[in-house]
TIBA-73606 format. One record per residue (C-alpha): x, y, z; residue in one letter. Coordinates in Angstrom, 1 decimal. Each point is the difference from the previous one (the first is absolute). Layout:
X_Y_Z_a
...
% end
This chain:
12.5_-17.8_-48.3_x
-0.9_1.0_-3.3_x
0.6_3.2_-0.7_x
-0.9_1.9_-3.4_x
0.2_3.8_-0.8_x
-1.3_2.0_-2.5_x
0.3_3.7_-1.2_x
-1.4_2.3_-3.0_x
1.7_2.5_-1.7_x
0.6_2.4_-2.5_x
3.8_1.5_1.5_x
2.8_-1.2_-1.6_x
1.8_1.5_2.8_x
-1.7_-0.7_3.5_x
-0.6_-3.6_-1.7_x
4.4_-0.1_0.2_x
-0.3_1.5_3.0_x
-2.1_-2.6_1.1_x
1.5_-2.9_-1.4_x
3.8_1.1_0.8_x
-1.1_-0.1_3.6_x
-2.2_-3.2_0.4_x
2.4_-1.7_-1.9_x
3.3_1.4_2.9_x
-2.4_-0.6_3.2_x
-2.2_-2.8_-0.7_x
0.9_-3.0_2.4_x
-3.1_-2.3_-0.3_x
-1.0_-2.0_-3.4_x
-2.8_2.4_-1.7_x
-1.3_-0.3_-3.5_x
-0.6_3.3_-1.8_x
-3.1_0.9_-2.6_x
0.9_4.0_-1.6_x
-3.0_0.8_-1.9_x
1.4_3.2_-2.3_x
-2.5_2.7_-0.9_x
-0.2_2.0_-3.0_x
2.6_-1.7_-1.9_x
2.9_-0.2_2.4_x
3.4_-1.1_-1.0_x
-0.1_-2.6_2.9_x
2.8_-2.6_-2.2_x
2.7_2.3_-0.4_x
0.2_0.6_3.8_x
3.1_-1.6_1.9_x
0.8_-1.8_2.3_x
-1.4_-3.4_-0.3_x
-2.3_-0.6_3.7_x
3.1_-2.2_1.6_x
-0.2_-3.4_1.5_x
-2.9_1.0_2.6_x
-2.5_0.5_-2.9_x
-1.2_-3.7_-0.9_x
-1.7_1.7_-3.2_x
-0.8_3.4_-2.0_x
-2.6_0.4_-2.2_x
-0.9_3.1_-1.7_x
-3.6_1.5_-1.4_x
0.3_2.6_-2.7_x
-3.3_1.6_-0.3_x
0.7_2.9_-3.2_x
-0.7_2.6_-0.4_x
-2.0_2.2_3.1_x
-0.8_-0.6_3.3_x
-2.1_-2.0_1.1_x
0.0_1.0_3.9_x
1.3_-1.8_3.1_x
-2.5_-2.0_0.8_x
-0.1_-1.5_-3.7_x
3.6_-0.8_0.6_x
-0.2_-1.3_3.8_x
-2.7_-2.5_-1.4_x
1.7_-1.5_-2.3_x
2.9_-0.5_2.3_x
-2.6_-1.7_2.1_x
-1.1_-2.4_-2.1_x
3.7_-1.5_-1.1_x
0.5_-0.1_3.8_x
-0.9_-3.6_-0.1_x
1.6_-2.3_2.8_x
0.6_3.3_2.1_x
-0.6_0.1_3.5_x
0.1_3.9_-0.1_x
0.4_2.6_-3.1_x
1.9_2.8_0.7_x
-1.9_3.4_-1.8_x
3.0_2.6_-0.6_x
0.4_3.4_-1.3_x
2.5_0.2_-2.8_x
1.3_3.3_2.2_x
1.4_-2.0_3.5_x
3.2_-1.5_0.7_x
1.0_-2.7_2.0_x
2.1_-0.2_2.9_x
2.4_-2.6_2.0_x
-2.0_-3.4_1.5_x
-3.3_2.0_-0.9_x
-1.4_-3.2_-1.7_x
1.6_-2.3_2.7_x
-1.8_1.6_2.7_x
-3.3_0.6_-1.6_x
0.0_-4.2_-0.8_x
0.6_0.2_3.4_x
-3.0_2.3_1.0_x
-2.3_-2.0_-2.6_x
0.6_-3.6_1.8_x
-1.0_1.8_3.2_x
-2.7_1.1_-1.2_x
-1.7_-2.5_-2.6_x
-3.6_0.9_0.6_x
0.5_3.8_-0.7_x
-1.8_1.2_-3.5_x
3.4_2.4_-0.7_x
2.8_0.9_1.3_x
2.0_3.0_-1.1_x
3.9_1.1_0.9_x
-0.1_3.6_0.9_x
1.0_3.0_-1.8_x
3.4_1.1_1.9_x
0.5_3.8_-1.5_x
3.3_1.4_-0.1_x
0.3_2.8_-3.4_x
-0.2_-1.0_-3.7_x
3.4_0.0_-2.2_x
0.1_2.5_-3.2_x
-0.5_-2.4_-2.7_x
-2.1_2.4_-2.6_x
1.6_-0.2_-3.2_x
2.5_-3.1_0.6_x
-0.1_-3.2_-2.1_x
-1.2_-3.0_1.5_x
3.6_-1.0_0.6_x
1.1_3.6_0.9_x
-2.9_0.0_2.7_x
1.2_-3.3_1.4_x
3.5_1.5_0.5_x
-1.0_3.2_1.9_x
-2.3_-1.8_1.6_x
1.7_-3.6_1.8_x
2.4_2.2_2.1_x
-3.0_1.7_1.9_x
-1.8_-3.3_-0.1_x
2.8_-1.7_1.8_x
-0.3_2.6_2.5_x
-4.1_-0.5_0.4_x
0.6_-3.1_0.0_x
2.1_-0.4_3.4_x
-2.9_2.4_1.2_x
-3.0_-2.0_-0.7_x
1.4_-3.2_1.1_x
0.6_2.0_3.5_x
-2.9_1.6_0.2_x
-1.8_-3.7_-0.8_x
2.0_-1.3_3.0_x
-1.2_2.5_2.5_x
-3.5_0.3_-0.8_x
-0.3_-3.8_-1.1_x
-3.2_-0.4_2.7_x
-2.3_3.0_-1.4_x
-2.8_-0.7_-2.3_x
-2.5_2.5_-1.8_x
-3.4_-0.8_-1.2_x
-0.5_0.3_-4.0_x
2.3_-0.2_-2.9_x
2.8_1.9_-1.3_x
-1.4_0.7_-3.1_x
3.0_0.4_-2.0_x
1.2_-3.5_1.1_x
-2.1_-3.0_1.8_x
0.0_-4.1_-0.2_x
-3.2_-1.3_-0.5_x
-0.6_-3.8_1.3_x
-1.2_-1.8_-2.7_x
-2.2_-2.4_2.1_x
-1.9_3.5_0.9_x
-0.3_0.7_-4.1_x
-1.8_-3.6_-0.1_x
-2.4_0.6_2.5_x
-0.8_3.3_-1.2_x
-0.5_-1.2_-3.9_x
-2.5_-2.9_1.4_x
-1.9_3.2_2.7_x
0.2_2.3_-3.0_x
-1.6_-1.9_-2.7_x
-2.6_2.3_-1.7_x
1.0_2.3_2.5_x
2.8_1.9_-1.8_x
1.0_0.2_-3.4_x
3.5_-1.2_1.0_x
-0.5_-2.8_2.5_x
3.3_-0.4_2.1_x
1.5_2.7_-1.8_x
0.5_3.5_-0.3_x
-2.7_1.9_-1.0_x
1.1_1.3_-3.0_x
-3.5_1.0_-1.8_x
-1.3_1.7_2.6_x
3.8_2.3_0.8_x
1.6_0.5_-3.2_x
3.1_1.3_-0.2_x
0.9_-0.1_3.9_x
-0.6_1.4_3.6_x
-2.6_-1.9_1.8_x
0.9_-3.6_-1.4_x
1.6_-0.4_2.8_x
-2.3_1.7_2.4_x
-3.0_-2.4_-1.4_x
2.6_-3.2_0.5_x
0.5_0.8_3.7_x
-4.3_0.4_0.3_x
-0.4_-3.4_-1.6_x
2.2_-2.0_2.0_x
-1.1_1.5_2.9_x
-3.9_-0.9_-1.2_x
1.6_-3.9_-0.5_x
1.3_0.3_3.8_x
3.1_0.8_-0.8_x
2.7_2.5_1.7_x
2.7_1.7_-1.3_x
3.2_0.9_1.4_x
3.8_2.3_-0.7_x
2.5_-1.4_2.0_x
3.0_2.6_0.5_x
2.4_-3.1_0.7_x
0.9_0.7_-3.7_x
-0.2_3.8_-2.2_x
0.6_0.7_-3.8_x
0.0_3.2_-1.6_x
-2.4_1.7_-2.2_x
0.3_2.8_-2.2_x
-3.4_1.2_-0.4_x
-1.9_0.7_-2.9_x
1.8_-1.3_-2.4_x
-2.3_-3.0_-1.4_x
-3.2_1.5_-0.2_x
0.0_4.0_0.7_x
2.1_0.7_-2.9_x
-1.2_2.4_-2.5_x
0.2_-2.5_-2.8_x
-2.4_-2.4_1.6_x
-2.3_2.5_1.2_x
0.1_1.7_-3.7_x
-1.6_-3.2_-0.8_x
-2.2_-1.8_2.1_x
-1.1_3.6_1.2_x
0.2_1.3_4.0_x
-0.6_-3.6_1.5_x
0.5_1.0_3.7_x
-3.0_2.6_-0.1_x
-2.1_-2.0_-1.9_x
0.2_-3.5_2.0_x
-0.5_1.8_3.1_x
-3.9_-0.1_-0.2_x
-0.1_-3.0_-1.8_x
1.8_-1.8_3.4_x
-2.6_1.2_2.1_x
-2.8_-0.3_-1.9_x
1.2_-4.2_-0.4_x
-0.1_0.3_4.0_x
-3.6_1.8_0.4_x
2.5_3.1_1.2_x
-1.7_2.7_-2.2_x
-1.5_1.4_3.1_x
3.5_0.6_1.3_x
1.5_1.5_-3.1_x
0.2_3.2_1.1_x
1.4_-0.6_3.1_x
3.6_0.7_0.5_x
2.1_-3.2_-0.4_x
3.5_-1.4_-0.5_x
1.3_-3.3_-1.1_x
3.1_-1.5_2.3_x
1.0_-3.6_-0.3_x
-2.7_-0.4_-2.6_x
-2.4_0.7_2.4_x
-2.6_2.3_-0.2_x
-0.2_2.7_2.4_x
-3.0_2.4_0.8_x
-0.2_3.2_2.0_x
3.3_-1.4_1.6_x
-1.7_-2.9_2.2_x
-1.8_-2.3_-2.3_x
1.7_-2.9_-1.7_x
-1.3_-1.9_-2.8_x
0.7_-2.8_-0.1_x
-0.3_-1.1_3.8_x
2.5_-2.5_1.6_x
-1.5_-3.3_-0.7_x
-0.8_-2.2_2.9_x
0.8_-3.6_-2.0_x
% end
């Protein structure tokens, strides 16, 4: 299987973070596609990927940011040959046999639309201020740690599933993306991609992805058989970003459920779990497909 993953940022230090650590607990060949935002010193990063990573390239965009789903897309489309893209957060780290298992998961499951590890929580390391090597040290000890947790937890809860997608991490099958470019054409203004006009910036890219597959007849599932960590916040809720490309989350609110003839609903009280949208605490959008 073919795997290829990709991530955006604009962190020097979660991106060491995240390297340091998919480079120590990667066990299955992966290729790796780092698209850097707003002029991030992506070269002078160490280590080099390790023996796992069949090839690196890099994307230097400048100067500002351009927004997640900019970045995912472009990750997309040098996916070529993939059997499933991996879309990651520059904030997550990886832990023991978490790409192992997931393979695993994938080849059980080829028919699924995505496929998501799940988010295993268990406190966030002080890294504010450090270097990106400084972060790296304070951080592997505690990692190591996690680690031996995750790969547990993975073990013992290896048959439960959820429905959605863990938006901070999920595979997408790239049979799916092909089906959806040829459904979408003239649809959307990103066929088979993120939805990047409509959702600038980020927050409900994701959301809109998970309604789209579903409307191609295709589910979406996040196996706890294998858990990363997340930080939180640290790719697109930083003040630098929003200073930018202005309050993103409050402003592509309305435009998601206008795009999915919701506006009657807006006012009604609502969450978002697992990329799903919830209203009034019982409604789902989008529904279990039945394919």
């Amino acid at each position: 299987m073919n795997i290829h993953l990709v991530t955006g940022t604009a962190s020097p230090v979660y991106l060491q973070l995240f390297r340091q650590s998919l480079r120590k607990y990667a066990d299955y060949p992966y290729s790796l596609h780092i698209i850097a935002d707003n002029g991030t010193p992506v070269e002078e990063l160490d280590p080099p990927m390790g023996s796992m990573c069949s090839y690196l390239t890099v994307t230097n965009l400048g100067k500002g940011f351009h927004g997640v789903g900019h970045n995912w897309n472009l990750g997309i489309e040098k996916s070529v040959g993939a059997d499933w893209v991996g879309i990651l957060n520059d904030d997550i780290m990886f832990s023991e046999h978490w790409l192992s298992r997931l393979v695993e998961y994938l080849e059980k499951h080829p028919t699924l639309g995505a496929v998501s590890p799940t988010w295993h929580w268990r406190g966030v390391p002080a890294i504010e201020g450090l270097s990106p090597v400084e972060a790296w040290k304070a951080v592997e000890p505690w990692l190591e740690s996690y680690s031996s947790a995750a790969l547990s937890y993975g073990q013992t809860n290896a048959a439960q599933a959820d429905y959605g997608l863990q938006g901070c991490f999920f595979f997408l099958n790239m049979k799916a993306l092909e089906d959806m470019k040829g459904f979408e054409h003239c649809l959307e203004p990103h066929p088979g991609l993120f939805d990047e006009t409509t959702f600038a910036g980020g927050n409900y890219e994701d959301c809109d992805m998970l309604m789209r597959l579903n409307r191609c007849g295709y589910d979406a599932q996040i196996t706890h058989s294998c858990a990363l960590h997340h930080a939180g916040s640290q790719t697109v809720a930083r003040t630098d970003v929003r200073a930018e490309l202005g309050n993103f989350p409050v402003l592509n609110k309305p435009k998601f459920f206008k795009k999915w003839g919701l506006e009657h609903r807006l006012g009604d009280q609502f969450m978002v779990h697992n990329s799903v949208l919830i209203l009034n605490g019982t409604d789902e959008f989008p529904k279990r497909s039945i394919k």
